[in-house]
BAVO-872687 format. One record per residue: residue number from 0; residue in one letter; x, y, z of N, C-alpha, C in turn. Coordinates in pm, whole numbers. Atoms other than C-alpha are relative to their C-alpha. Example, Ala and Ser with C-alpha at 12.3 -4.5 7.8 and 13.67 -1.06 7.14 Angstrom:
<atoms>
> num / residu / n_east / n_north / n_up / ca_east / ca_north / ca_up / c_east / c_north / c_up
> 0 / A / 89 / -119 / 0 / 1230 / -450 / 780 / 90 / 120 / 0
> 1 / S / -82 / -119 / -6 / 1367 / -106 / 714 / -77 / 109 / 73
</atoms>
This chain:
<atoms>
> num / residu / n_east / n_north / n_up / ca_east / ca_north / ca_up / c_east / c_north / c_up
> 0 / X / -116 / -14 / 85 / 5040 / 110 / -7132 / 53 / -139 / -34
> 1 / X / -75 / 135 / 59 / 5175 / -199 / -7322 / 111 / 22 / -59
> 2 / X / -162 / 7 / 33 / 5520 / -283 / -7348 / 10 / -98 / -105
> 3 / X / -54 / 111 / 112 / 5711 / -485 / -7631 / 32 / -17 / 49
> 4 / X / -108 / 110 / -62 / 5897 / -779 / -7495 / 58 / -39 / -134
> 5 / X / -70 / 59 / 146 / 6154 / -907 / -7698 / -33 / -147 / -30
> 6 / X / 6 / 147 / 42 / 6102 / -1217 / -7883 / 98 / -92 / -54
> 7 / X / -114 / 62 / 114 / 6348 / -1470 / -7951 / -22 / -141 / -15
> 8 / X / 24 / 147 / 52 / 6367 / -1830 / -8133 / 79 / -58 / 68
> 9 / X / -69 / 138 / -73 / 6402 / -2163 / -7935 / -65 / -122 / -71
> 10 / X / 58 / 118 / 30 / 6389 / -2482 / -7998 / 16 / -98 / 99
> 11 / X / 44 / 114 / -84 / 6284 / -2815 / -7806 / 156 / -73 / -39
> 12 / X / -65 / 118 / 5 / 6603 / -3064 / -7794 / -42 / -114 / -92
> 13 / X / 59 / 154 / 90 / 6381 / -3343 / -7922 / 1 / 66 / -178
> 14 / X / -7 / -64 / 126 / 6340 / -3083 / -8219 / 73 / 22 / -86
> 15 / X / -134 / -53 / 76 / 6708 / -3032 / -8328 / 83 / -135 / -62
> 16 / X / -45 / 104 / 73 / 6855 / -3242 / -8581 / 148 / 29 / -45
> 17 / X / -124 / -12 / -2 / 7216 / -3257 / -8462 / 59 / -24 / -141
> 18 / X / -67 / -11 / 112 / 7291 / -3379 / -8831 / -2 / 79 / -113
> 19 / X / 29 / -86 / 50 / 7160 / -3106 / -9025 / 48 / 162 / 85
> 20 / X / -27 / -71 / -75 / 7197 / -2864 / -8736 / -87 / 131 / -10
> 21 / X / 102 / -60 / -18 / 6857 / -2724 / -8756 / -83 / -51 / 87
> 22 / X / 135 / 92 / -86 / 6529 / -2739 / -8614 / -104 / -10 / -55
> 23 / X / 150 / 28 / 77 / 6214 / -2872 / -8721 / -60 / 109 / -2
> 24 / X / 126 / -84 / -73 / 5985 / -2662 / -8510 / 31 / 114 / 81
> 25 / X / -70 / -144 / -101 / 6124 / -2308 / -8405 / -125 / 55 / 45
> 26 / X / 101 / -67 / -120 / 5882 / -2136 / -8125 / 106 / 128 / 46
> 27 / X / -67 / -144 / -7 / 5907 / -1759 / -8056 / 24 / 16 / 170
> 28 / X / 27 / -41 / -171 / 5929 / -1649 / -7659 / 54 / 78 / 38
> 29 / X / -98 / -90 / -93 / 6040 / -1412 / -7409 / 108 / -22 / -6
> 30 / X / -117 / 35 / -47 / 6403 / -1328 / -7409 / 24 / -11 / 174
> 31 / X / -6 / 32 / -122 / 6512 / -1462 / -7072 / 74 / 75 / 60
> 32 / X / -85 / -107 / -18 / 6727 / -1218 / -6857 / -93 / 49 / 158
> 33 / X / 30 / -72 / -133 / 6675 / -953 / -6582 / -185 / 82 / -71
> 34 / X / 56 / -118 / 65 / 6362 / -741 / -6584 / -24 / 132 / -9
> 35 / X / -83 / -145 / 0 / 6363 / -389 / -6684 / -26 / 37 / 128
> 36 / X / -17 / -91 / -169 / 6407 / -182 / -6404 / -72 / 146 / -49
> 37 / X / 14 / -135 / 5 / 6251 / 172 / -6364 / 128 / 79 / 68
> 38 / X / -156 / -99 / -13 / 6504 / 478 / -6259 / 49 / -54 / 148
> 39 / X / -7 / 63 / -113 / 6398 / 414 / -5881 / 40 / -128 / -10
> 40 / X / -42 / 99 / 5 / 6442 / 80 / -5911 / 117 / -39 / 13
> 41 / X / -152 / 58 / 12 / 6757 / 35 / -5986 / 85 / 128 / 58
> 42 / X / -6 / -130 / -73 / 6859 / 371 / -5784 / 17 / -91 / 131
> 43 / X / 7 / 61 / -175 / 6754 / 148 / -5456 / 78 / -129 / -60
> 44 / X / -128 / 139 / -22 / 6893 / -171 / -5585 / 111 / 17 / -34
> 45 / X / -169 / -43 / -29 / 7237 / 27 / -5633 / 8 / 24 / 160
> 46 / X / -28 / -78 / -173 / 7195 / 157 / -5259 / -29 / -133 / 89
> 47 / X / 13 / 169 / -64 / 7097 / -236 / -5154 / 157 / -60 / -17
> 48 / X / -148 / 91 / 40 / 7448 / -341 / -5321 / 127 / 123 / 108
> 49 / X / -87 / -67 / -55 / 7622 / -68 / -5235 / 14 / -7 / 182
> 50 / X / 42 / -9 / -163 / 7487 / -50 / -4834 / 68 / -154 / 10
> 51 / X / 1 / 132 / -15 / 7562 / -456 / -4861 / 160 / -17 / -12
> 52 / X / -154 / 16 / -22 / 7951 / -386 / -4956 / 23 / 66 / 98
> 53 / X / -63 / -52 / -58 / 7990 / -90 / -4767 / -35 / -92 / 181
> 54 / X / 19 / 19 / -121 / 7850 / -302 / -4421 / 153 / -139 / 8
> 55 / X / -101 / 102 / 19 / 8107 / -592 / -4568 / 149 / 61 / 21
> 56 / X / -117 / -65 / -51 / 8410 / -342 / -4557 / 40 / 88 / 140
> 57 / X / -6 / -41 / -131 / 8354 / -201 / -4229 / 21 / -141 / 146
> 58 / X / -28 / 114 / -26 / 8357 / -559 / -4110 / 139 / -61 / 25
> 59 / X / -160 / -9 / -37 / 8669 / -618 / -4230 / 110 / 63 / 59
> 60 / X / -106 / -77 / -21 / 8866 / -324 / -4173 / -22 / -26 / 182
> 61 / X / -20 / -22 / -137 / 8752 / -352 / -3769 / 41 / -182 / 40
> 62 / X / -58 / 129 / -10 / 8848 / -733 / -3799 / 154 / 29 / -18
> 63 / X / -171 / -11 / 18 / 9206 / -645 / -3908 / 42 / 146 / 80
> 64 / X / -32 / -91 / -32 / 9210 / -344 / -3684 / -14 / -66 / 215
> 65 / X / 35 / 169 / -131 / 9115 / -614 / -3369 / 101 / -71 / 27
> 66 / X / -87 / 86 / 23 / 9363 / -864 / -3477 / 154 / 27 / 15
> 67 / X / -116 / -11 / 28 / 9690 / -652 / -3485 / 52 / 67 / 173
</atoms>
């Protein structure tokens, strides 16, 4: 199965002609970013974030339940 990636225009620094405010030589490439996720995927890396606050608020609350 082949996927489309998105393509978007960059240019090189050396390429851009701050006084015009173009570029010579535009080149296509991967947009840069996350990559997609399947359903699972991002299913477990909600239950990674989530498991990762909920161990952070149990933390606290027996730290301020310690302290008083």
């Amino acid at each position: 199965m082949e996927t489309d990636e998105l393509l978007v225009p960059y240019c090189k620094a050396a390429d851009y002609n701050a006084t015009t405010g173009e570029c010579v030589a535009v080149f296509w490439g991967p947009k840069p970013g996350l990559p997609a996720l399947s359903v699972a995927e991002g299913i477990a890396l909600s239950a990674v974030i989530g498991g990762a606050w909920a161990i952070g608020f149990f933390i606290k609350q027996a730290r301020r339940t310690t302290s008083t």
